[in-house]
C-alpha positions in Angstrom: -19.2 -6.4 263.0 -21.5 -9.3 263.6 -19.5 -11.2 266.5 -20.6 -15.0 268.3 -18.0 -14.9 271.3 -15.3 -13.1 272.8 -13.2 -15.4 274.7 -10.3 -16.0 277.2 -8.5 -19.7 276.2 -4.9 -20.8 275.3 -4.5 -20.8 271.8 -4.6 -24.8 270.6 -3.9 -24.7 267.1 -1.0 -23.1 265.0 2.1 -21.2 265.2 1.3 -19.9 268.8 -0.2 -23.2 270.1 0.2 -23.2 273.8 0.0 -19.1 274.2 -2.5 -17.4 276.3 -4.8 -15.7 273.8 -7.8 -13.3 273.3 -10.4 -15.0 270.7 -12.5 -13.2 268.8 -15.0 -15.3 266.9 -17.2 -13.9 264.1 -20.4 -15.0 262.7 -21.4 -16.5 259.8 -19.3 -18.5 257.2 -19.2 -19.1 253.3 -18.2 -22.7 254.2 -20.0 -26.0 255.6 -17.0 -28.4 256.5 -18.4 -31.8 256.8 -16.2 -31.5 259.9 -17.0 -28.3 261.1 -16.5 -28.0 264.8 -18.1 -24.7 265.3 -21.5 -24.6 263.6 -22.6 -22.6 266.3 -20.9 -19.8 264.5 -23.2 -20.3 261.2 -25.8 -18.0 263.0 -25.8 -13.9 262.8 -24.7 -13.7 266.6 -24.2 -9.8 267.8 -23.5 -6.5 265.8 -20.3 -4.9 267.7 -18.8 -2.1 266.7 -14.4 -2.0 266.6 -14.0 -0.4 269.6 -16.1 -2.6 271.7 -14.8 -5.5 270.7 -11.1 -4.0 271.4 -12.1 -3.3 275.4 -13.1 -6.7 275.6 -10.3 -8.2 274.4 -8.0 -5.4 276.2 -9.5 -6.9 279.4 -8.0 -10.0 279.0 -4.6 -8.6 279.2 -2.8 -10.9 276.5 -0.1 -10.1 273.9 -1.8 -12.7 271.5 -5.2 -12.5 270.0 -6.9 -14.3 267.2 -9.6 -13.2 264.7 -11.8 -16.5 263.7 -15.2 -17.9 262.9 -16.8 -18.5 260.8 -15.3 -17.1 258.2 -13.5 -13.5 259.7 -12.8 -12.3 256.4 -16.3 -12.0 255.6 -16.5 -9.1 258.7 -16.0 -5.6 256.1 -14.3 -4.1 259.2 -12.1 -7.1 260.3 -9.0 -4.7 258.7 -9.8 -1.8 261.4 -9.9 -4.3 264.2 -6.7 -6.0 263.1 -5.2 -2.4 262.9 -7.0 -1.5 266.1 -5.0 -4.8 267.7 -1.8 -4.1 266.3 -1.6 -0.2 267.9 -2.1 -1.8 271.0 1.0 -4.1 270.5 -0.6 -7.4 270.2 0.3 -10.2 267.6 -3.1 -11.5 265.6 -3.8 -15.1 263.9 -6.3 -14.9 261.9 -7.7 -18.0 260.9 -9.8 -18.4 257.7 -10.5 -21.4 255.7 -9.1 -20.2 252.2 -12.1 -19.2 249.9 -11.7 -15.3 250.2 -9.3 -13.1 248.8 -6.4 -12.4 251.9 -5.3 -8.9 250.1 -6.6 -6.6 252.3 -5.1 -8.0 255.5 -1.4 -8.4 254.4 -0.4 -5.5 255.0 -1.1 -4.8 258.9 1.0 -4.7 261.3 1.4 -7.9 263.7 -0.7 -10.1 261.3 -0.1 -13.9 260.8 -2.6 -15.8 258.2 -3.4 -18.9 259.2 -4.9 -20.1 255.7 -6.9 -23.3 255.0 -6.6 -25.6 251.7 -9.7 -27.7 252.2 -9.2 -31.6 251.3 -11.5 -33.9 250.0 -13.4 -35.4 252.6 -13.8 -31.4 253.9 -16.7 -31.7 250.9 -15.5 -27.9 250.2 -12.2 -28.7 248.0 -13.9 -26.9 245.0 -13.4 -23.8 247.1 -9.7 -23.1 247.8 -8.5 -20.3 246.5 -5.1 -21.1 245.4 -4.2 -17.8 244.3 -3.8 -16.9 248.1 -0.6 -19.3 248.1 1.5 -16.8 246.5 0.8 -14.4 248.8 1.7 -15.4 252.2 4.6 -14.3 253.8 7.6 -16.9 255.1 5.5 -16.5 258.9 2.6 -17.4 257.7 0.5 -20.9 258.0 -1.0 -23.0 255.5 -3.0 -25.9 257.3 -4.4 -29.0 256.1 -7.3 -30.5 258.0 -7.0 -34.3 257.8 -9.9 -36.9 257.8 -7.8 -40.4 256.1 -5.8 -41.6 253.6 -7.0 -39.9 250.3 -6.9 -36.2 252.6 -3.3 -36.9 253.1 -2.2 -37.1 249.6 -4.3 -35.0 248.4 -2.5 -32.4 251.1 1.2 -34.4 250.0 0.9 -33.5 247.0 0.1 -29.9 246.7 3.2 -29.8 249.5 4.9 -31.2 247.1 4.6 -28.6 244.3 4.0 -25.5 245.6 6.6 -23.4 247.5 4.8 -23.1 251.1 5.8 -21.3 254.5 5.0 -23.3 257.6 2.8 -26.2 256.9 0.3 -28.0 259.8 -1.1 -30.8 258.9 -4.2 -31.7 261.6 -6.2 -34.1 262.2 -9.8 -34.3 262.2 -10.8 -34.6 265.7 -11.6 -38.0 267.0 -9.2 -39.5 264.5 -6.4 -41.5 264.3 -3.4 -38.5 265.0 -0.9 -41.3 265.3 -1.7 -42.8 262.1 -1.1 -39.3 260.8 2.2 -38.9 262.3 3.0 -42.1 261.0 2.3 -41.1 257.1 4.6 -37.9 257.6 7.3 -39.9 258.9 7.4 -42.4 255.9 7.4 -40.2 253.1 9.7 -37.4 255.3 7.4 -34.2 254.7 8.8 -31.1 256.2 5.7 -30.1 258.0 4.3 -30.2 261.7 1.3 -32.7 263.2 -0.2 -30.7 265.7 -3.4 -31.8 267.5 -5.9 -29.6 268.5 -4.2 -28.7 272.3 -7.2 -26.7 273.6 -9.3 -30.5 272.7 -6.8 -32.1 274.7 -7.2 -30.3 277.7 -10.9 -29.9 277.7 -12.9 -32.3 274.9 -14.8 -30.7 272.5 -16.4 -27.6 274.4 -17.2 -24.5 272.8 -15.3 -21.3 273.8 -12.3 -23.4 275.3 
């Protein structure tokens, strides 16, 4: 599998926000987020084969791991490392921004989704795959990435009518999280406004 970094951080985003976690980041993505934070990944970084990129993370001697990019899904064997992972004990977040099919990844052991829906000022809201929705499991993550106003209700109202798991609503880094936090308060959405943690403890630096 074509892999950019392999990395030792505490997770900032999500359900296991504040966990110490191995990160495996893959190369390439179908996606180009206007606010993309990781462009770096766009390239074809290394090819690594399963069972390499299981000692590495071994070494880091975590219970937590998570498969990103990119876009992981597009890795064929992203399933046998997941596997690999969860015979070794260790709970996976895999984080992928919503345009691929989640299928083959459901039904492993350990796996939490931690799915996308892209909003408008993302410039890739013609890509969600909604179908995924109706797949995720109750411990599961569906996470909005939000730039302003029109993001929001564009995110509010697909809350709104859709039956969800855990909902995250972010936003875009540099932006007004407050502001955020304010609109969730008003109109009483049953969601959490999480920042990005590993930004808050050291800026915007890749493999942190």
């Amino acid at each position: 599998m074509r892999i950019i970094e392999i990395f030792h951080s505490v997770q900032g985003e999500g359900p296991f926000t504040g966990l110490r976690t191995s990160f495996v980041r893959t190369a390439r993505c179908n996606l180009r987020c206007v606010w993309c934070d990781t462009t770096y990944s766009f390239g074809p970084g290394r090819e690594r084969s399963v069972a390499d990129v299981v000692r590495a993370v071994e070494r880091h001697r975590t219970s937590y791991a998570c498969l990103t990019g990119g876009e992981p899904l597009l890795q064929r064997e992203a399933p046998a490392l997941l596997r690999a992972l969860a015979e070794r004990g260790m709970r996976t977040v895999v984080e992928t921004g919503g345009s691929l099919d989640i299928a083959p990844i459901l039904g492993i052991d350990g796996v939490t989704v931690s799915l996308d829906v892209k909003c408008p000022n993302s410039g890739m809201e013609a890509h969600n795959r909604w179908a995924n929705l109706d797949l995720l499991r109750p411990h599961d993550v569906v996470k909005f990435v939000i730039n302003d106003r029109e993001d929001y209700l564009y995110a509010r109202r697909a809350i709104r009518r859709r039956s969800l798991p855990q909902v995250v609503l972010q936003p875009v880094y540099g932006t007004d999280a407050g502001r955020l936090a304010d609109w969730v308060l008003a109109d009483r959405l049953d969601v959490r406004v999480m920042i990005q943690e590993h930004k808050a403890l050291w800026g915007d630096v890749p493999g942190r």
